[in-house]
N, C-alpha and C positions, 0 to 999 in steps of 0.2 A: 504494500500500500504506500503510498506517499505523507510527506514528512504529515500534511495536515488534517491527514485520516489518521493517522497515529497520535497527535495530540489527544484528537476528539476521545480516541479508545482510552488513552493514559488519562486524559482528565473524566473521562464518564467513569474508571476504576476509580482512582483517589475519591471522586463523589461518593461512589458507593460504599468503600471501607472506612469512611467518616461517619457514615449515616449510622446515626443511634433509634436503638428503639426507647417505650414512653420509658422505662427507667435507665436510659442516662447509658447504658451498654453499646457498645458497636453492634450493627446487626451482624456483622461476619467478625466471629472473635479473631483477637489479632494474631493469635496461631495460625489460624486459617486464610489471614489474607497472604494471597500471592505477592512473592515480588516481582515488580514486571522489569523485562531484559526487552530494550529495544537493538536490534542487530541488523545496520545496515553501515552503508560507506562512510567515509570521515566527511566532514564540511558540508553536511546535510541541513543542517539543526539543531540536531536530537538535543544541545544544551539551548539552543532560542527557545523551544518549546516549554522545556521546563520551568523557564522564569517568565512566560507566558498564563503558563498554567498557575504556579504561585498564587502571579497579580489576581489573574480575573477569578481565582475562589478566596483571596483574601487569607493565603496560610502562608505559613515561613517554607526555607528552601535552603537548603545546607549544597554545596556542591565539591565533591572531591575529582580528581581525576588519577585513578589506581594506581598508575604507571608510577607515580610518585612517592610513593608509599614503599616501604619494608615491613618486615613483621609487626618488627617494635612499635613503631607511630601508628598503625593499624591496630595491632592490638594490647598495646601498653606494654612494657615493662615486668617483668617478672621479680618477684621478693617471695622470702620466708615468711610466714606465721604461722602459729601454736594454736593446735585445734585440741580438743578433745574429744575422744571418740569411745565410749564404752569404759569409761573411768581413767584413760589412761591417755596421757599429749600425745602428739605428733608433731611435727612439721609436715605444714601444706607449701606448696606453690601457687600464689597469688599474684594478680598482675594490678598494675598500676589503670585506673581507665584509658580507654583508647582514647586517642586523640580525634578521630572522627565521632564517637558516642558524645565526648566531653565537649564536641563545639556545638551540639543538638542542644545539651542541655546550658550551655552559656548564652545562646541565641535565646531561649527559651525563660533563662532570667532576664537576659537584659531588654526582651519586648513584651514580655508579656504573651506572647503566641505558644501557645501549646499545642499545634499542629501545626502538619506541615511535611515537606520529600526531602526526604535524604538520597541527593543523586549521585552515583557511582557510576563516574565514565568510565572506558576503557576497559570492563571490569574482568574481560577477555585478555587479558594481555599483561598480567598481574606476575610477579616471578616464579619457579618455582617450588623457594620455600612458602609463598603467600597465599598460594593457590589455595592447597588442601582447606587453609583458615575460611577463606572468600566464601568455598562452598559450605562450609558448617554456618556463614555466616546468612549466606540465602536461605538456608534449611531453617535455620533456630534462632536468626536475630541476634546472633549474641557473637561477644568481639573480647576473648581474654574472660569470659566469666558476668562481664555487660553486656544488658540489655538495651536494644535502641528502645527510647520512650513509647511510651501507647501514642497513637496518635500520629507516628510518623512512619509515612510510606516510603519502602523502598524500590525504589525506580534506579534502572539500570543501563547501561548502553556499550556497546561493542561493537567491533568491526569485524567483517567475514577474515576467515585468513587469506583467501586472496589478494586483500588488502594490505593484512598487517603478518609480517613473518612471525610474529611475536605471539598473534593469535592462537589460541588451543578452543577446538570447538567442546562446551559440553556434553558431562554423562548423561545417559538418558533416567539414572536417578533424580539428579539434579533439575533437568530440564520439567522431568513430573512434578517440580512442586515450585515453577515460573508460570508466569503468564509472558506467552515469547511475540512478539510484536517483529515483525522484517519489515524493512524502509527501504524504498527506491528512488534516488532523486528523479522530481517532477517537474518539469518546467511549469506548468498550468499552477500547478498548489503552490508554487515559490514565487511566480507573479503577484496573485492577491498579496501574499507579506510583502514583497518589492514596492506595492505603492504606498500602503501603511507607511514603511519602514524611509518613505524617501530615498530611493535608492537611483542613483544620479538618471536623468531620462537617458543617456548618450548609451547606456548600459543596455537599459530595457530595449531602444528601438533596436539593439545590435539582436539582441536575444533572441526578439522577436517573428526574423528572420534565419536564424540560425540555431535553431533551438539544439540541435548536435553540439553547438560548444558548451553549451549552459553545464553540462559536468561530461568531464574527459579525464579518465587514468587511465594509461599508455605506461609499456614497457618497452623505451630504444635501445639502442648497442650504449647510449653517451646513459642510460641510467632509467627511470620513473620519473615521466610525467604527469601533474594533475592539475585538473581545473575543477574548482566545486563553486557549491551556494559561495559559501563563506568568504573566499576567495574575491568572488565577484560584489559581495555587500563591502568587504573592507577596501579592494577599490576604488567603489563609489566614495565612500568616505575621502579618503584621500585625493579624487578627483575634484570634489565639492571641496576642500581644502586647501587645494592647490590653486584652484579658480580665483579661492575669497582672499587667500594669501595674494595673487598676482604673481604665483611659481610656475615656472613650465614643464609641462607636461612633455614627455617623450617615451618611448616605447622598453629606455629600461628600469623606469616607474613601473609601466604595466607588467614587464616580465617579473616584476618581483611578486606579483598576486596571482598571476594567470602563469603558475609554472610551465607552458608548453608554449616553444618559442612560435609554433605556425600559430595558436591560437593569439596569443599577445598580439605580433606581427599586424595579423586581419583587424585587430580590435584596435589598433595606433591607427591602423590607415582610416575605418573608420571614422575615427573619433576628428582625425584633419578636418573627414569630409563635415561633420555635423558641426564643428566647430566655423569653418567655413558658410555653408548656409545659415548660421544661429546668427551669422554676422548679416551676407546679403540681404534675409532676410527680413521686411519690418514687422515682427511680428506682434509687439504693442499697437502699432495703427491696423493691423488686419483685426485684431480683437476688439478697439474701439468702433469697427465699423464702417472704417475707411479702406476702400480697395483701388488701386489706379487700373486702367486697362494694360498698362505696358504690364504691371504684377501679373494680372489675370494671364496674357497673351506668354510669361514666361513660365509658367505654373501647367498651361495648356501644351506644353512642350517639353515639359522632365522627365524624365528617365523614373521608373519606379522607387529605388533606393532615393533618387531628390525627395518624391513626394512623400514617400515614407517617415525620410528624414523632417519633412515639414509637418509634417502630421502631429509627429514628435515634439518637436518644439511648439506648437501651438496647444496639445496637451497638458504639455510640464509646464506650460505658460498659469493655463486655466489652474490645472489641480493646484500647484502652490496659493494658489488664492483659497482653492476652495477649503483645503487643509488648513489654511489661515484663519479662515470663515468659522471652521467646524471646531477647531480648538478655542476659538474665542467663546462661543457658544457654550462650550464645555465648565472653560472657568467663569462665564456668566452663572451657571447653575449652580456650580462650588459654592459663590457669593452668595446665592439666593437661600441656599443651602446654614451659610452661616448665619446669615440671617433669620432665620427660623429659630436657631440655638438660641441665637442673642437677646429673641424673644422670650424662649422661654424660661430665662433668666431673671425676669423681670421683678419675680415676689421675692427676689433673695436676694439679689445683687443689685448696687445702683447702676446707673449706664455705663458709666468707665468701668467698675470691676466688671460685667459684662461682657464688652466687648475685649477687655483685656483676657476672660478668660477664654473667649472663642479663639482668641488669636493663640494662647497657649497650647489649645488643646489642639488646634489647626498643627503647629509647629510640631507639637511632638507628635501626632499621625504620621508624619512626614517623614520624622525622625526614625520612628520605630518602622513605618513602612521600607522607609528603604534598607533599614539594617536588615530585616527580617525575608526581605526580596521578596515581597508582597505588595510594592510598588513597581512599576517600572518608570525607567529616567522621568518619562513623558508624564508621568499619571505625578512625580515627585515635583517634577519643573510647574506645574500646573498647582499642583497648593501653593510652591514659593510664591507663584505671581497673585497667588488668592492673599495671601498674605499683605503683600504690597497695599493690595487692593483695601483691605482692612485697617492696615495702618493708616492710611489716608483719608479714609472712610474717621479714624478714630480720631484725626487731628481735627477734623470738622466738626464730631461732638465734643469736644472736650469741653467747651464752655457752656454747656449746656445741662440742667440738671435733672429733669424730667425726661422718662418716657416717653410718652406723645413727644415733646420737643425734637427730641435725638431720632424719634421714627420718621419724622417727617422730614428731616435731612436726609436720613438712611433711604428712605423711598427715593427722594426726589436724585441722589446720588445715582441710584440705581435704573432708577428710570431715565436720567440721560445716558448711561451705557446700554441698554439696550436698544433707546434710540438711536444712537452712533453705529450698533451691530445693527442693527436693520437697515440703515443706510449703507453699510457694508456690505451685506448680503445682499440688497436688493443690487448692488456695482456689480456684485462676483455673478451672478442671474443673469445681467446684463451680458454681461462677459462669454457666459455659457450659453448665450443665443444667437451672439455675434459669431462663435466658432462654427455654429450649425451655418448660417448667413453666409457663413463665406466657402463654408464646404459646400453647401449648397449651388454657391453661385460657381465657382472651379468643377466638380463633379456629379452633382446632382445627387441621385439616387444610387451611385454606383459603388464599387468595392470599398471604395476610399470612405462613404457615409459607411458602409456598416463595418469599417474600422476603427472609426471614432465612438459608435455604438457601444461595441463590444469593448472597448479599454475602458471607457467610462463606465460599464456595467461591473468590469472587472475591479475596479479600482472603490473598493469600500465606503472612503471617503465622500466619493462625488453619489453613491448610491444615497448615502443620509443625506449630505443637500440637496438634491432632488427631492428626496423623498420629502423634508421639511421644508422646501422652500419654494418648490416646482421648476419646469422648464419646460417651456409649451414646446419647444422645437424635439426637445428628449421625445416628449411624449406623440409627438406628431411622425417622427421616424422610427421608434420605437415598435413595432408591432406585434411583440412581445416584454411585456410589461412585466416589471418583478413586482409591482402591486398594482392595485386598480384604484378608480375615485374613492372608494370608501374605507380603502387602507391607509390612503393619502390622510383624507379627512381625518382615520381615529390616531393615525402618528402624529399629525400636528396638534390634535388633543392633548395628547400625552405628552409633548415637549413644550409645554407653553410654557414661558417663562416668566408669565405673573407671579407675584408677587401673593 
């Protein structure tokens, strides 16, 4: 299955071995739960998904990677103590806690989370004096004599040995008491996370057409070649980097991420070409709605890969707006959100302690979230700025001593930032009809409109602005609709941001 049929499977397990019955018990006792082993190629994911999964069930997430480990840190330290056993001492051999158990339970003081995955990468490729311990350790949970806490799932992950020489496939003892998940990279299921994730467009349109390089491991005379996800996400990075720094890019940048020289090579010569059209190209006044005929008359004359390329950059034009759009939106609800707290603070607290304690309890979420990796970056960066937002919101009441007083500030606050985000979103709308307008007026109805279709369908983001904001032109080319008028209707229900 692909990397994002595998999350769905590992987070639909974690759900279920959480889930308590009415007294307070796991419904599958924790003997019983499986550890799960996900076994597919290197730079797929299989660690994105895990702090994926974390965030969006709200539990902690410990992370080791095996290879780095020996006995001892795995499983503590060995010492003497004096047992007594049928009236008469002994010396036992006892271990010191392992250093993987002991950071479950220091996570666990220091946020307050008591659930949560303990992930073991690599868990295939472990030494072999570590091995024998690993497998006792998937059997029985126990590491030197500890126990991992209730509450936390062990999740696993390895590579075939065709991969890794290091690799030893499991017994089939062992294997009977996993739940074993296989991964194939997917170009389709690595898209969706590609536009979430910002992932430079120069990358995507290359993909797009080339889906054979999106992952390549090669064995030449000169060694092992590879090209994966991972690869191609921290690229991106360093390309959107290099851009905002004002550093030049050249092809033995790309060889350092895309290890296989013909793929690097194609992916330089491209990046010229789009960097090149990104320039010719005006494509702030095609968006504003401005087209000359010389545009149209050269556009009427490209080569596929031009148009392609143009396609691209009028895309990655639009989404970074809309992703603008969509995250402002997001910490508009944070705020409305505190606001509600701040409210019900009212019989206990005067307005400043109040608000000062929203803003505390905002700070440490934030804090303990990201310790605990049941935040991610985005979802952390997004309280700071709620934060901000509070602060300034607090220097506006300060002189004020009543309730009523401070709410009618707090309101009227808030209701010029949503006015501002409405004027915002109704530009980016704008925006997203002017792209139809002008595909429209270059190719009609043809491959090219149900290119921009499908990316924007594909692309999470721009599904929720649509979804919450409309696009007569989406919905006029569209003739397969991922909701209908009365979907539309109950989703904009449900996201109003009154007050």
């Amino acid at each position: 299955m692909n990397i994002s049929k595998a999350k769905e499977q590992v987070k639909g397990a974690v759900r279920a071995y959480l889930t308590r019955d009415d007294l307070g018990n796991y419904e599958i006792p924790v003997e019983k739960q499986r550890p799960l082993l996900l076994i597919g190629p290197p730079g797929i994911g299989k660690t994105a998904i895990m702090e994926q999964i974390s965030s969006e069930l709200g539990i902690g997430l410990i992370s080791y990677s095996m290879t780095h480990h020996t006995r001892q840190s795995a499983i503590g330290l060995p010492f003497i103590s004096r047992r007594q056993y049928g009236g008469k001492e002994y010396d036992v051999t006892e271990y010191t806690m392992s250093e993987i158990i002991a950071s479950v339970y220091e996570l666990m003081e220091a946020t307050g989370i008591k659930e949560g995955i303990l992930f073991l990468d690599e868990i295939n490729c472990v030494s072999e004096t570590l091995s024998p311990l690993m497998l006792q350790f998937l059997q029985y949970k126990v590491f030197g004599g500890h126990r991992i806490p209730d509450g936390w799932i062990i999740v696993t992950a390895g590579n075939p040995p065709e991969y890794n020489e290091s690799a030893r496939e499991f017994d089939v003892v062992t294997l009977d008491r996993l739940k074993k998940i296989t991964v194939e990279p997917d170009y389709e299921a690595w898209r969706q996370y590609a536009h979430m994730a910002g992932i430079h467009p120069a990358v995507l349109s290359f993909l797009h057409n080339r889906r054979d390089r999106f992952y390549a491991v090669e064995t030449t005379v000169s060694g092992k070649t590879i090209v994966t996800p991972r690869g191609w996400e921290d690229l991106s990075k360093m390309l959107l980097l290099y851009e905002k720094n004002g550093i030049e890019i050249d092809e033995d940048l790309i060889v350092q991420y895309l290890q296989n020289e013909k793929i690097a090579r194609e992916f330089s010569v491209y990046l010229d070409l789009y960097n090149k059209y990104r320039t010719e190209y005006p494509i702030d006044e095609m968006l504003s709605g401005y087209i000359n005929n010389d545009l149209k008359k050269r556009i009427s004359e490209a080569g596929f890969d031009e148009i392609y390329t143009l396609i691209g950059l009028l895309l990655s034009n639009v989404n970074s707006d809309v992703r603008a759009c969509m995250e402002e939106r997001r910490m508009l609800e944070s705020v409305r959100s505190c606001i509600k707290q701040y409210r019900q603070n009212e019989l206990v607290l005067s307005p400043k302690q109040s608000m000062d304690s929203v803003i505390e309890n905002l700070e440490k979420e934030r804090s303990t979230g990201l310790r605990a990796r049941s935040l991610t970056r985005e979802e952390g960066d997004r309280l700071l700025r709620t934060v901000g937002i509070l602060y300034d919101i607090s220097d506006k009441i300060s002189g004020s001593q009543s309730y009523e007083d401070t709410y009618d500030i707090i309101r009227g606050d808030y209701s010029d930032r949503i006015s501002d985000h409405n004027t915002h979103a109704v530009a980016v709308r704008s925006k997203l009809n002017n792209l139809f307008a002008a595909a429209e007026r270059f190719w009609g109805d043809g491959k090219e409109m149900l290119l921009i279709l499908t990316e924007l369908t594909a692309d999470p983001e721009s599904v929720s602005f649509i979804s919450t904001y409309g696009c007569d032109a989406y919905y006029r080319h569209n003739k397969n609709l991922l909701f209908n008028e009365r979907d539309l209707e109950i989703e904009k229900e449900i996201q109003k941001l009154e007050l």
